[in-house]
Every structure is written in C-alpha cells, then in structure tokens.
PyMOL commands that place a pseudoatom at each C-alpha (Angstrom):
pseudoatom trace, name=CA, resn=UNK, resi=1, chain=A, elem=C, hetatm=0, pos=[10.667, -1.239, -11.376]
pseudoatom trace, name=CA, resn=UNK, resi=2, chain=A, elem=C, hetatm=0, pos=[11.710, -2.093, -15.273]
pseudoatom trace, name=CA, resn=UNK, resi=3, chain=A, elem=C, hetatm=0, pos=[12.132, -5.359, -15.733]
pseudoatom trace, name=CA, resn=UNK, resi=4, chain=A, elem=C, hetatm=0, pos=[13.463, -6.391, -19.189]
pseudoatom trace, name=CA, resn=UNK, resi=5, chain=A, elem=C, hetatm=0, pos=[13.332, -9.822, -20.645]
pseudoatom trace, name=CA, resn=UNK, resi=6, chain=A, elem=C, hetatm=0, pos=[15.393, -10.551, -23.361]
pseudoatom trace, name=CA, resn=UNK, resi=7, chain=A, elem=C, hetatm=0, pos=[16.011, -12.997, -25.673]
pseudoatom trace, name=CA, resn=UNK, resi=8, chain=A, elem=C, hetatm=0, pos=[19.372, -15.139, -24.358]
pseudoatom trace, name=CA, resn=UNK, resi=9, chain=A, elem=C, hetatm=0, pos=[20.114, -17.259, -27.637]
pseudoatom trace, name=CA, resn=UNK, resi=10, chain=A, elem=C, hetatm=0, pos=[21.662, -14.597, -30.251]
pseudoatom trace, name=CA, resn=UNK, resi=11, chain=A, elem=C, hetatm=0, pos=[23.074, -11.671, -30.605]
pseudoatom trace, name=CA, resn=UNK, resi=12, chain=A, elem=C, hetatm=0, pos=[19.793, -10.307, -31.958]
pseudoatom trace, name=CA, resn=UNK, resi=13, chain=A, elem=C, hetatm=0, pos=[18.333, -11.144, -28.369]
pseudoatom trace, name=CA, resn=UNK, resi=14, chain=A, elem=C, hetatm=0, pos=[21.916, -9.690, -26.643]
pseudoatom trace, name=CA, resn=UNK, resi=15, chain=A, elem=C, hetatm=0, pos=[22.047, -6.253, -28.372]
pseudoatom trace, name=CA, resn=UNK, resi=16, chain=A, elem=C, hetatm=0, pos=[18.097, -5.866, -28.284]
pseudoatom trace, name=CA, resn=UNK, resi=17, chain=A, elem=C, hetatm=0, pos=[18.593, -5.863, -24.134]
pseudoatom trace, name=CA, resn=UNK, resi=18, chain=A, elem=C, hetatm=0, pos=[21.475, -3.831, -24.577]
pseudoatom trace, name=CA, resn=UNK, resi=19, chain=A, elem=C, hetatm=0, pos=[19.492, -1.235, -25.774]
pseudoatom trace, name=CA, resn=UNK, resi=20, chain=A, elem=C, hetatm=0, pos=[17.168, -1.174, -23.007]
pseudoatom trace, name=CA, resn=UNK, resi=21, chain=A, elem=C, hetatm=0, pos=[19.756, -1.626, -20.638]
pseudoatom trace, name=CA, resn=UNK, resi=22, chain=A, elem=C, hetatm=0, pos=[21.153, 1.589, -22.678]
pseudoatom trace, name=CA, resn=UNK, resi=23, chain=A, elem=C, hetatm=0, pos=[17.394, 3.209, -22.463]
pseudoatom trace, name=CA, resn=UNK, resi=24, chain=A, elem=C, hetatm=0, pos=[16.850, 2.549, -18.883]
pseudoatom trace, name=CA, resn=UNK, resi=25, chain=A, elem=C, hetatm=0, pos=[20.045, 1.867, -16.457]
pseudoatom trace, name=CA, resn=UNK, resi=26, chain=A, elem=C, hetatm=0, pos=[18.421, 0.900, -13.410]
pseudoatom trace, name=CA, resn=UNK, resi=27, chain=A, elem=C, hetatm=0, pos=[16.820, -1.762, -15.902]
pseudoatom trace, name=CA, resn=UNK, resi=28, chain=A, elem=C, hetatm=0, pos=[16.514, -5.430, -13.957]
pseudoatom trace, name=CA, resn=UNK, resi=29, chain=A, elem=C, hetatm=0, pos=[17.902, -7.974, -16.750]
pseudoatom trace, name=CA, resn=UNK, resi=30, chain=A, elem=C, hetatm=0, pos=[16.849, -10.936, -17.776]
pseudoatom trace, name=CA, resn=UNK, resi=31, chain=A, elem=C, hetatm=0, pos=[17.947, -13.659, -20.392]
pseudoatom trace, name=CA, resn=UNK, resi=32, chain=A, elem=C, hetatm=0, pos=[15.154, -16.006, -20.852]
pseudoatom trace, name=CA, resn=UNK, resi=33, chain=A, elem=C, hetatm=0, pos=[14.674, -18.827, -23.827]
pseudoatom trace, name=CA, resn=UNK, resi=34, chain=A, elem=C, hetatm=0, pos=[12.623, -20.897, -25.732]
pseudoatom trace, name=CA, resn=UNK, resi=35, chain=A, elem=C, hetatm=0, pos=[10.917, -23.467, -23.068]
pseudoatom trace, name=CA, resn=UNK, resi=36, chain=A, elem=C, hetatm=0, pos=[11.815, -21.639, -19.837]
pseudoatom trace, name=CA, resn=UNK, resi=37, chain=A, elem=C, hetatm=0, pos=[9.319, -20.119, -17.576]
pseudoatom trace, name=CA, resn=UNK, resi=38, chain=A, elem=C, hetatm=0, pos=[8.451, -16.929, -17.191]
pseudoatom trace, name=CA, resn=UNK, resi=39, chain=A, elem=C, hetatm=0, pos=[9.997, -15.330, -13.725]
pseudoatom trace, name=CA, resn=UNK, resi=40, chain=A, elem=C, hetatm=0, pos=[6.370, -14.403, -11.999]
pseudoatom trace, name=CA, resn=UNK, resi=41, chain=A, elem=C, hetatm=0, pos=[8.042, -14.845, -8.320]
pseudoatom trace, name=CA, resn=UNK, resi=42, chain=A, elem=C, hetatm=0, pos=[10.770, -11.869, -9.559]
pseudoatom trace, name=CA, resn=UNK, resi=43, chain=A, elem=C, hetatm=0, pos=[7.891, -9.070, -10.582]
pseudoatom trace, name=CA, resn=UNK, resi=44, chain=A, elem=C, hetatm=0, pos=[5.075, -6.909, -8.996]
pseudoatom trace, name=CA, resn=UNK, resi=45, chain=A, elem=C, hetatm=0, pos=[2.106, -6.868, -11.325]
pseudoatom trace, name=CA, resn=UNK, resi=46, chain=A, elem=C, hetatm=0, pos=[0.845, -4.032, -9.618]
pseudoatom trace, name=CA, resn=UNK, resi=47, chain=A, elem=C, hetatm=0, pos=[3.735, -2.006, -10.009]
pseudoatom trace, name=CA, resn=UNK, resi=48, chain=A, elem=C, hetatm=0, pos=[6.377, -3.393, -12.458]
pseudoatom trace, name=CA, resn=UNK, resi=49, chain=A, elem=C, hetatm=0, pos=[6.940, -2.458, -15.972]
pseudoatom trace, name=CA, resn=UNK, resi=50, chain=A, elem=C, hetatm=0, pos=[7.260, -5.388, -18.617]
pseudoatom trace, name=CA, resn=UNK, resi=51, chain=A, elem=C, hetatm=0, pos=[9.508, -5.176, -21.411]
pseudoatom trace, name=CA, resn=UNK, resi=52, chain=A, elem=C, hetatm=0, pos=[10.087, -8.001, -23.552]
pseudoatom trace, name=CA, resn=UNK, resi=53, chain=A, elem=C, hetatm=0, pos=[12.387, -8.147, -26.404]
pseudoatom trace, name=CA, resn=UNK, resi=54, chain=A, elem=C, hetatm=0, pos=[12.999, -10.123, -29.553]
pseudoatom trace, name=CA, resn=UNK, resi=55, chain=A, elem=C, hetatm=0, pos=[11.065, -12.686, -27.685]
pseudoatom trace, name=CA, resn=UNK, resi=56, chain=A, elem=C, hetatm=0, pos=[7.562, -14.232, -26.660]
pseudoatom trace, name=CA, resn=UNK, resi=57, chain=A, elem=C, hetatm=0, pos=[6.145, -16.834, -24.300]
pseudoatom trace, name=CA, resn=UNK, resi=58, chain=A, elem=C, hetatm=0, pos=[4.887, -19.492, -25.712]
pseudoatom trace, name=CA, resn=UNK, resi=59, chain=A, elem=C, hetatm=0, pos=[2.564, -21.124, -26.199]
pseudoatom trace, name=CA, resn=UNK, resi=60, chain=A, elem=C, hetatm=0, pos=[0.804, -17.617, -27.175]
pseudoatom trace, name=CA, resn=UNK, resi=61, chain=A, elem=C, hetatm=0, pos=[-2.168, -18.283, -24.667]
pseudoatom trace, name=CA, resn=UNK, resi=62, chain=A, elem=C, hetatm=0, pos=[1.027, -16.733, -21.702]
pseudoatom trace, name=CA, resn=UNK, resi=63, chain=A, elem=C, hetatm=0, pos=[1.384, -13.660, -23.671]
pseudoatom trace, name=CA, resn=UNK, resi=64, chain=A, elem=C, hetatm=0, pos=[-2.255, -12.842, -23.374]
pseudoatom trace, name=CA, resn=UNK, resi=65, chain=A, elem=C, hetatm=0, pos=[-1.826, -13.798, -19.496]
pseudoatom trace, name=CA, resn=UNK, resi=66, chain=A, elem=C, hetatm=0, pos=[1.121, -11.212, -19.646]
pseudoatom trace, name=CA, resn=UNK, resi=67, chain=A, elem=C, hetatm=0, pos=[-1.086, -8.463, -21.149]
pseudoatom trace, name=CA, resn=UNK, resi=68, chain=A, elem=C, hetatm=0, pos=[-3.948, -9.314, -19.097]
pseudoatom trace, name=CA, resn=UNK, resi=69, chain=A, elem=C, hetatm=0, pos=[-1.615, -8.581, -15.522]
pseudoatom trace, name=CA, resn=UNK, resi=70, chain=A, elem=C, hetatm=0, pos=[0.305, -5.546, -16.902]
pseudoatom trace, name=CA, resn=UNK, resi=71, chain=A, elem=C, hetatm=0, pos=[-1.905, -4.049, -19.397]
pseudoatom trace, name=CA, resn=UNK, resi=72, chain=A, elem=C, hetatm=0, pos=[0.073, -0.661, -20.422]
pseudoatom trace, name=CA, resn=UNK, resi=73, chain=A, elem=C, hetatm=0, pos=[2.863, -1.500, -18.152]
pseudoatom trace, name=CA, resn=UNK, resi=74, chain=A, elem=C, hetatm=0, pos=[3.845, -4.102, -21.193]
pseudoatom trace, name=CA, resn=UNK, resi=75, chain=A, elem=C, hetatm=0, pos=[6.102, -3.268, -24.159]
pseudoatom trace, name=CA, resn=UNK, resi=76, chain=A, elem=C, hetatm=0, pos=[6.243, -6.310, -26.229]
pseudoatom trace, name=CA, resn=UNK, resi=77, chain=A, elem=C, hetatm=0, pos=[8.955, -6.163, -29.181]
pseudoatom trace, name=CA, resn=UNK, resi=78, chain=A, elem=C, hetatm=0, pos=[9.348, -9.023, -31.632]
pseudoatom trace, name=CA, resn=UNK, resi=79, chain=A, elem=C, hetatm=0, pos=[9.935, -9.726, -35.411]
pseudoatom trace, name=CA, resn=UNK, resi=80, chain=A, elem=C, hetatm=0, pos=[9.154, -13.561, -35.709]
pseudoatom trace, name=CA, resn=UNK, resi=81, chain=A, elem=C, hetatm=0, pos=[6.526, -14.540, -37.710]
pseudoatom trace, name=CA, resn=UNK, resi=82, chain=A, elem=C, hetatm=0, pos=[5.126, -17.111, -35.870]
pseudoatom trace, name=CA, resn=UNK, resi=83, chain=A, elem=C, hetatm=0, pos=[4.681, -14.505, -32.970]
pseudoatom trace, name=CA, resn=UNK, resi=84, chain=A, elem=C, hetatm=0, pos=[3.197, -11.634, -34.740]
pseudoatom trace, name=CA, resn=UNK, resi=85, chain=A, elem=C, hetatm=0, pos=[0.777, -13.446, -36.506]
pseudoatom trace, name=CA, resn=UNK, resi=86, chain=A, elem=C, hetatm=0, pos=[-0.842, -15.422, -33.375]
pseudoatom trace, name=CA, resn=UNK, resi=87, chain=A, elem=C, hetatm=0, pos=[-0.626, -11.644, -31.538]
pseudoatom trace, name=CA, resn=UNK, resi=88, chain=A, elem=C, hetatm=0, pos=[-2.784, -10.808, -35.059]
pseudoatom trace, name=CA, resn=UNK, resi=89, chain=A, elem=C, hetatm=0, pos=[-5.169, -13.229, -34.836]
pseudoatom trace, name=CA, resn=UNK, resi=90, chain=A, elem=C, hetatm=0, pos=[-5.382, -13.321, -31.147]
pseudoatom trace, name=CA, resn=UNK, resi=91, chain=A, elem=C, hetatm=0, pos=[-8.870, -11.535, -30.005]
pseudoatom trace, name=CA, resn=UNK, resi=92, chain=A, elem=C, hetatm=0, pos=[-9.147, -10.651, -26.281]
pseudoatom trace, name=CA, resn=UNK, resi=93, chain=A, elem=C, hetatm=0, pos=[-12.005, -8.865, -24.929]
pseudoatom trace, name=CA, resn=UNK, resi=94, chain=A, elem=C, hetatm=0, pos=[-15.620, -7.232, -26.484]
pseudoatom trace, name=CA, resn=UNK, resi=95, chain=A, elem=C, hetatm=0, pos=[-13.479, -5.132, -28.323]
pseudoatom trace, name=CA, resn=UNK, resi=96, chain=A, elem=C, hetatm=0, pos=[-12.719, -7.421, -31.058]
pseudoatom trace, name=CA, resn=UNK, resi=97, chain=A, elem=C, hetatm=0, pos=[-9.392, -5.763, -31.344]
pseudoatom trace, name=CA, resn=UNK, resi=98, chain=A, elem=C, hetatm=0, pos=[-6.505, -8.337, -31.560]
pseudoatom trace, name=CA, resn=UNK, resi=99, chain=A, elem=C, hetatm=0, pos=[-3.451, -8.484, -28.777]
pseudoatom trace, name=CA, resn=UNK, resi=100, chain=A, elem=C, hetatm=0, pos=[-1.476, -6.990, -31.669]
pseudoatom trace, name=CA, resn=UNK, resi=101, chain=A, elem=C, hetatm=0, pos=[-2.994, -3.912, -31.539]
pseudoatom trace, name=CA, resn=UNK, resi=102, chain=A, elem=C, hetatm=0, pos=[-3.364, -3.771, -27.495]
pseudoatom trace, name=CA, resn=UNK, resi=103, chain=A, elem=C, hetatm=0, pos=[-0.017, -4.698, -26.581]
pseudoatom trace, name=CA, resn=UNK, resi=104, chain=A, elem=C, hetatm=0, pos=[2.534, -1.859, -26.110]
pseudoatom trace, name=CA, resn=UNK, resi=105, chain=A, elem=C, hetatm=0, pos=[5.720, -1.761, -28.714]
pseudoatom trace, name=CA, resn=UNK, resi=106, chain=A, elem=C, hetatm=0, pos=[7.106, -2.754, -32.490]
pseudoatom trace, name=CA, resn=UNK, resi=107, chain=A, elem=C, hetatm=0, pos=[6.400, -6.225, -33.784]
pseudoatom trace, name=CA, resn=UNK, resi=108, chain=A, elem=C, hetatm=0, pos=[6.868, -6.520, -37.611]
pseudoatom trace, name=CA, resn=UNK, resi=109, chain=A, elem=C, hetatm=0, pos=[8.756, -8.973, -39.976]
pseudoatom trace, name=CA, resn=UNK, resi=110, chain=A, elem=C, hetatm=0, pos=[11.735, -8.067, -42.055]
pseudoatom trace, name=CA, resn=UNK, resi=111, chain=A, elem=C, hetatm=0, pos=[13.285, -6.335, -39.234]
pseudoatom trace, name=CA, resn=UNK, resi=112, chain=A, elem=C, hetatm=0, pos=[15.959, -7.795, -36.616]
pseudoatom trace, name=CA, resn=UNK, resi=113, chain=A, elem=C, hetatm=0, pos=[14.424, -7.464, -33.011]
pseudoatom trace, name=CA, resn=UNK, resi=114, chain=A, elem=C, hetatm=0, pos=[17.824, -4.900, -32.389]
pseudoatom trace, name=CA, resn=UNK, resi=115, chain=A, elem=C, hetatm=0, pos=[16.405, -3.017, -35.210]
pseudoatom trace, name=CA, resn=UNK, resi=116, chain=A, elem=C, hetatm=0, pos=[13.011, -2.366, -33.708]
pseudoatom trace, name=CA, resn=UNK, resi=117, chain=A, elem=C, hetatm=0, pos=[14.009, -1.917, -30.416]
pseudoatom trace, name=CA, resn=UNK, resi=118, chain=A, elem=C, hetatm=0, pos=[16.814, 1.048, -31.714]
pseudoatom trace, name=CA, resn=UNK, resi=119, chain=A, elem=C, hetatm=0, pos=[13.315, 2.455, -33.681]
pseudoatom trace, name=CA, resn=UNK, resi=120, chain=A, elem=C, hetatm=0, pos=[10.772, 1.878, -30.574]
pseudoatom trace, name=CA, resn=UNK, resi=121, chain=A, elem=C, hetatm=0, pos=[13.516, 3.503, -27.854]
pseudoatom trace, name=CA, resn=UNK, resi=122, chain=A, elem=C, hetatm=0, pos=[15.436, 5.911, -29.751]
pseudoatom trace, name=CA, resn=UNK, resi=123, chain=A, elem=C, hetatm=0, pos=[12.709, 6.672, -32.833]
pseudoatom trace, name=CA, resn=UNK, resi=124, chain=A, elem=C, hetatm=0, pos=[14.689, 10.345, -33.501]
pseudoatom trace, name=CA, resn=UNK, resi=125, chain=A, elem=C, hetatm=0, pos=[18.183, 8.982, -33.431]
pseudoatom trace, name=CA, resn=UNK, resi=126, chain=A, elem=C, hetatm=0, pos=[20.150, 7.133, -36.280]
pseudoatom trace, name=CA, resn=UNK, resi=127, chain=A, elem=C, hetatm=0, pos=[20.571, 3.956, -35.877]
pseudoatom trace, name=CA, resn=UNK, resi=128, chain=A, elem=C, hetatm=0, pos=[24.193, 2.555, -34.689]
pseudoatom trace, name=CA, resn=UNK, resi=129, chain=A, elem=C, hetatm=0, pos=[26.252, 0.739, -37.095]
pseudoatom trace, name=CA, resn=UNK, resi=130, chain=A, elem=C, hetatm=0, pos=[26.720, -2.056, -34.824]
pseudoatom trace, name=CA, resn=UNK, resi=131, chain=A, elem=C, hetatm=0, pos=[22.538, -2.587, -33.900]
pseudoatom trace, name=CA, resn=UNK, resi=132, chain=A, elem=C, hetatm=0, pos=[22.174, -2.186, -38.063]
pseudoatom trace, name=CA, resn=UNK, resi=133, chain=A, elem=C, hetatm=0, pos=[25.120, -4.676, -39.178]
pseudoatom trace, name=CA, resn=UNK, resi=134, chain=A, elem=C, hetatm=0, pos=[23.620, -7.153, -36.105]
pseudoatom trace, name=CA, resn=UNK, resi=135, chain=A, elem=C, hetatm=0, pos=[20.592, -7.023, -37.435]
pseudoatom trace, name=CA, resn=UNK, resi=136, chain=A, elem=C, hetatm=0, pos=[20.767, -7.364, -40.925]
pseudoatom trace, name=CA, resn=UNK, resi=137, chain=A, elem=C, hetatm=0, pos=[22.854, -10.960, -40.028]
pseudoatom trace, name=CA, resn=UNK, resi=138, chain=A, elem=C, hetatm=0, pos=[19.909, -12.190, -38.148]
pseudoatom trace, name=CA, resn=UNK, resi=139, chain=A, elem=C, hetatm=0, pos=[17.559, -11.491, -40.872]
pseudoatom trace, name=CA, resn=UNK, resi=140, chain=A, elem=C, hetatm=0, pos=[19.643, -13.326, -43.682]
pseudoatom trace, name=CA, resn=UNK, resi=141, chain=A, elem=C, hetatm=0, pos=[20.178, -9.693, -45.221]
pseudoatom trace, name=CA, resn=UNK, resi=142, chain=A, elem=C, hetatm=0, pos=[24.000, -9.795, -45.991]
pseudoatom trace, name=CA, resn=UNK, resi=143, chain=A, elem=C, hetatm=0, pos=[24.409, -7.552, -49.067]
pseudoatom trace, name=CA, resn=UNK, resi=144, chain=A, elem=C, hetatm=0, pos=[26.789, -5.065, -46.884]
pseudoatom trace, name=CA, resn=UNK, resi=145, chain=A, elem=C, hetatm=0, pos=[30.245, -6.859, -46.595]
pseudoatom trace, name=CA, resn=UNK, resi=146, chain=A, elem=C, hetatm=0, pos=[30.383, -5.633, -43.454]
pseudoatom trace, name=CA, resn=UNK, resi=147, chain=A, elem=C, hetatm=0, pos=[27.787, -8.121, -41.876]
pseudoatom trace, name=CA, resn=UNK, resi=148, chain=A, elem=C, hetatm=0, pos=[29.382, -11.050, -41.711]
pseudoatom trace, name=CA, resn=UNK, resi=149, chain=A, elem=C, hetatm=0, pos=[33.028, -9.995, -40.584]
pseudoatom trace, name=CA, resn=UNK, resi=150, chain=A, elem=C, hetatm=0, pos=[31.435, -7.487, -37.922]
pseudoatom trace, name=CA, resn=UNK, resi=151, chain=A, elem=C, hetatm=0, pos=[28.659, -10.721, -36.559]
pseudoatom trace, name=CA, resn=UNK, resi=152, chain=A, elem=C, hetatm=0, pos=[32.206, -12.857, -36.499]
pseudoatom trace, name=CA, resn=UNK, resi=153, chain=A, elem=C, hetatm=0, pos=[34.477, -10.663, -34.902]
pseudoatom trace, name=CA, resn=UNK, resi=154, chain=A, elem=C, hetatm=0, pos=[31.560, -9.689, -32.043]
pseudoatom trace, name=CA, resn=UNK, resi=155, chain=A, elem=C, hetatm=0, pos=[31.235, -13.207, -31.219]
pseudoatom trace, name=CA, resn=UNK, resi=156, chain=A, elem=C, hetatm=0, pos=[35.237, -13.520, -30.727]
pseudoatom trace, name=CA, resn=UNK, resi=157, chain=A, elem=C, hetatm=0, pos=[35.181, -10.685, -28.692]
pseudoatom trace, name=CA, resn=UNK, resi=158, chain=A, elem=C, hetatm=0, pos=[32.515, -11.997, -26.356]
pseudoatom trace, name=CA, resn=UNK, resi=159, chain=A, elem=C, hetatm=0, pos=[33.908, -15.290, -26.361]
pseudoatom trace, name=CA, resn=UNK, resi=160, chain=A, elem=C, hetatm=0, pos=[37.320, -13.408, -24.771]
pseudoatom trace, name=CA, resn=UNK, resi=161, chain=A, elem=C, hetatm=0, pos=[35.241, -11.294, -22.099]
pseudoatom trace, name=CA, resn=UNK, resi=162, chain=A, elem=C, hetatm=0, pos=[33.945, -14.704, -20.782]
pseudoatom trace, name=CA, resn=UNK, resi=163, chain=A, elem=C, hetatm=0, pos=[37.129, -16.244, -21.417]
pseudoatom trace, name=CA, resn=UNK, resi=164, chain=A, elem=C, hetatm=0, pos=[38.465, -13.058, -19.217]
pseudoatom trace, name=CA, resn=UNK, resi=165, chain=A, elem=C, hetatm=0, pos=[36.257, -13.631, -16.775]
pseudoatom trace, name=CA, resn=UNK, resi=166, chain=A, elem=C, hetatm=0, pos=[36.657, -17.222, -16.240]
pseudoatom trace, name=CA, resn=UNK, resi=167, chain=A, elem=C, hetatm=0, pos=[40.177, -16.878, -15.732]
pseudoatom trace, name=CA, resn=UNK, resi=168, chain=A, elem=C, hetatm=0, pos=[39.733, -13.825, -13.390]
pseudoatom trace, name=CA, resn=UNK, resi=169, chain=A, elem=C, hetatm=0, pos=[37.251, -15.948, -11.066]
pseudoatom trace, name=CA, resn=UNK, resi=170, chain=A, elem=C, hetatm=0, pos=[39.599, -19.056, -10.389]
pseudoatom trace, name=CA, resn=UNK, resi=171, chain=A, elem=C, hetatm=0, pos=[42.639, -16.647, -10.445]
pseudoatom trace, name=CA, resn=UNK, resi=172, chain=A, elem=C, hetatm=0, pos=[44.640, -17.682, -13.310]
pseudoatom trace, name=CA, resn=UNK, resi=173, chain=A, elem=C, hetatm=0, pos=[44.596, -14.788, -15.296]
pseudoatom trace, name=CA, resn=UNK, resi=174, chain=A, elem=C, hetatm=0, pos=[47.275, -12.262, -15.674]
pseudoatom trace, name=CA, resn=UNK, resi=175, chain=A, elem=C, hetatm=0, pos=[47.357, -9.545, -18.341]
pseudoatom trace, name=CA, resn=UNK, resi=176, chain=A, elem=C, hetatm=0, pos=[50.204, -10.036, -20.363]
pseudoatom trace, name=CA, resn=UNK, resi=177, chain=A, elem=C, hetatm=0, pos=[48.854, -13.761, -21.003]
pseudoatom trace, name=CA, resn=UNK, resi=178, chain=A, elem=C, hetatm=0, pos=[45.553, -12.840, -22.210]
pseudoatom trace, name=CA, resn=UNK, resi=179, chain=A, elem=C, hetatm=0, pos=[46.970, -9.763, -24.132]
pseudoatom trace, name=CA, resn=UNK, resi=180, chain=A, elem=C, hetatm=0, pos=[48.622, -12.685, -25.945]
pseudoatom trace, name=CA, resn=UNK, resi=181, chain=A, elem=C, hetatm=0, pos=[45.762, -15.041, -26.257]
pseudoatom trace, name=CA, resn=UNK, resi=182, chain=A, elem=C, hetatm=0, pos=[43.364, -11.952, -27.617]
pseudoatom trace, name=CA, resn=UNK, resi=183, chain=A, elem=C, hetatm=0, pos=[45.951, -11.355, -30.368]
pseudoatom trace, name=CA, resn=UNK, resi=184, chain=A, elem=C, hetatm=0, pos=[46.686, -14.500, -31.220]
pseudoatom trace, name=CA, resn=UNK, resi=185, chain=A, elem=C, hetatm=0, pos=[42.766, -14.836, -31.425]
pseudoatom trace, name=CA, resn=UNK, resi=186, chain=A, elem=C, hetatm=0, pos=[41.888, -12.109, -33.326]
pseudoatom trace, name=CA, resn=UNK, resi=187, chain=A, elem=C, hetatm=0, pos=[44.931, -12.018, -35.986]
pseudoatom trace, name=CA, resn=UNK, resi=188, chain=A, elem=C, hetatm=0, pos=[43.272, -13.919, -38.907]
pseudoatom trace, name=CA, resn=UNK, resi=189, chain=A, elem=C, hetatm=0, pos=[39.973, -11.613, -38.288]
pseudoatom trace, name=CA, resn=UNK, resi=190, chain=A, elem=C, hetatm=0, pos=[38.843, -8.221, -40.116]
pseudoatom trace, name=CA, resn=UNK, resi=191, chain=A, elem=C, hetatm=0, pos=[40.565, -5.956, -37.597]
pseudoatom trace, name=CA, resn=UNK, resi=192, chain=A, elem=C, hetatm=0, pos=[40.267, -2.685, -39.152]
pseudoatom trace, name=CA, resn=UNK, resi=193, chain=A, elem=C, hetatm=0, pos=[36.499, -3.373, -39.490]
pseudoatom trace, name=CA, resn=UNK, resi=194, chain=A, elem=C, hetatm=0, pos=[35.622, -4.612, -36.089]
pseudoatom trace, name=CA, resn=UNK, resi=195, chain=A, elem=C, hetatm=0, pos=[37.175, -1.880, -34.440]
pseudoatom trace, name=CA, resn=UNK, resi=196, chain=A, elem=C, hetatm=0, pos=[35.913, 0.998, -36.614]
pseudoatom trace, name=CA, resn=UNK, resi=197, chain=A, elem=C, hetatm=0, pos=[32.571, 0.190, -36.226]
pseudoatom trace, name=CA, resn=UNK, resi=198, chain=A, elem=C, hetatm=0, pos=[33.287, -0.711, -31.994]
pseudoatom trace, name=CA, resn=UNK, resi=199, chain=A, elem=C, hetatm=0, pos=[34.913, 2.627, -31.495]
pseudoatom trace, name=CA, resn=UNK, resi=200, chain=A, elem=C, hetatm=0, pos=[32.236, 4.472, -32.380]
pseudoatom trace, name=CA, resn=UNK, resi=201, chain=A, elem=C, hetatm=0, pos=[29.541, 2.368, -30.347]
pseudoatom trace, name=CA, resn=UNK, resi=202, chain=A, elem=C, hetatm=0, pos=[31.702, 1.312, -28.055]
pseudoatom trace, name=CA, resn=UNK, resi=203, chain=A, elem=C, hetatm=0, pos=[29.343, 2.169, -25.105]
pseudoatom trace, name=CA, resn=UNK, resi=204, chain=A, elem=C, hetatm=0, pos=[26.253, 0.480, -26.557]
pseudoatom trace, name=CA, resn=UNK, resi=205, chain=A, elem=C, hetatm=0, pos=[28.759, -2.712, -27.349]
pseudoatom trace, name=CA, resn=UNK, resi=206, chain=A, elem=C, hetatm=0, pos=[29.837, -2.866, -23.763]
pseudoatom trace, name=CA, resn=UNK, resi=207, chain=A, elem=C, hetatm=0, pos=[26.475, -3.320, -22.314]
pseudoatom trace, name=CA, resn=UNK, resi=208, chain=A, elem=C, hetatm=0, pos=[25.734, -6.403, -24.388]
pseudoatom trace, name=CA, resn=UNK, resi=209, chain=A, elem=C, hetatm=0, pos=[27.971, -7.951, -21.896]
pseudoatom trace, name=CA, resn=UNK, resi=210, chain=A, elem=C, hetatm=0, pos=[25.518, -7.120, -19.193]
for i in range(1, 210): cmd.bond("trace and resi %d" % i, "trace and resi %d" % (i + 1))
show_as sticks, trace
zoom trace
C-alpha cells in the first residue's frame, strides 16, 4: 500500500499531496505537521511504500529511522533548508554516503515542494499553471501578477468547499443560499483569472480537497 504524508499547513503541502493523490489514486492520505507524530500503528514496514512530501520529521534523527525501516520503499520530497542540509550532512552506514543521497526523491532549495513533486512524478509533462503559480507564492517569487490573485482566490474557494460542507453535515444548506454566499464572496476577487487558470486544471485542483 502507498501511503502519502503530506504537509497539512499550506497550500504548498495541499497541492504537493494532490499530486500524488493525482499519481497514485488508491493513495492512503495523510496531513501531518510540525510536532505531530509520525502514524507507525497505520503502516506495514515490510510492505508499505513511504512518500513524504514538502515535509520531514523532526528532529532529523526520525527521518533516518524512516529510511532505515523502508529503505527504497521511501520517496522523501522537500525544499526547506533546514531539512536538506541535515539530510546532507547526515552520514548513515560504512558507506560514508549522506541520507541525501540514499533517500528516494527531489529535495532542493529555490523550488516550492508542489514544484518538485510535479518534476519527481510527472518529469516529461509541463508543469500546470496552478502547481507553478502555487509554488512560486510559497517561495516569495511573485514577479508573475498572477501569483498573488490565483494563491487568494484558491484559498476563498477552499474556504467555501468547507464552508459547503459544514452546512451540508448539520443540514442547513440549500443551493440557492450558498450560490448567493459564493458570489457575494468572490465578487471583489480576480474572477477572470481564477477561473482561467482552474478550468484548465480543474481535475488536479479538485483533489487538493482530498
């Protein structure tokens, strides 16, 4: 089984399990952050395959506990500095070969963790607008105008699926009233841009919902 772990804070952590999910259906999801534990009791290290995305345990010394139970059955993908430099320095083994260059996957600075997951999964394929403009935002890169309306309008637009669902749980919903609510919400935003760049990845979009 695929288990993917995937950074739950951003949309850099969102769109990088998207693609996985994207890569791999029958994917088993997970959102994980910054001082939670790693699921052991939910994987087989015998059996499962690891991928990890836009993330890393920490501190380091459970990373090289991660590689040391999965081996080849990890694919480690990251772009924070802090992270690839300890996997850099990091020597496991007689080898003298650093976790870096053991570990499965992309890890480099400069690019968004979406980025390198689009380039690790899909390495013949151009990259989607949507993974780019996501990307850029969460590496301070901004110089297309299109990065900061597209990161703005995203968020409303998750922000209305939860709001959706919410209201669909405890019944209250009905579609004429969020119609309403959704335009009212989205009227002051860069329409024509959001959904010129969400038509054409529209499939890829939806599964960052996942």
């Amino acid at each position: 089984m695929i288990h993917c772990f995937y950074h739950s804070s951003d949309l850099d952590g969102h769109c990088s399990g998207a693609i996985v999910k994207y890569k791999f259906p029958e994917a088993q999801m997970h959102s994980i952050n910054y001082g939670q534990q790693f699921a052991w009791d939910k994987v087989n290290t015998k059996e499962d395959v690891i991928i990890m995305v836009d993330f890393s345990l920490q501190p380091f010394v459970e990373m090289a506990k991660l590689y040391t139970e999965f081996g080849d059955r990890l694919i480690w993908i990251d772009h924070h500095i802090s992270a690839v430099e300890e996997a850099k320095n990091w020597k496991d083994g007689e080898d003298n070969k650093s976790l870096n260059d053991k570990i499965n996957g992309l890890r480099m600075v400069g690019l968004a963790g979406c980025e390198l997951t689009w380039k690790h999964f899909f390495p013949e394929i151009e990259m989607p607008n949507a993974v780019r403009l996501l990307g850029r935002y969460d590496v301070w890169d901004h110089k297309d105008p299109n990065v900061l309306p597209f990161q703005t309008c995203l968020c409303g637009r998750i922000i209305l699926v939860n709001f959706q669902k919410i209201l669909l749980k405890i019944q209250l919903m009905k579609e004429k009233r969020f119609s309403s609510i959704k335009n009212r919400r989205m009227k002051n935003t860069p329409k024509a841009v959001l959904w010129k760049l969400i038509s054409k990845d529209s499939k890829l979009l939806q599964l960052i919902n996942f």
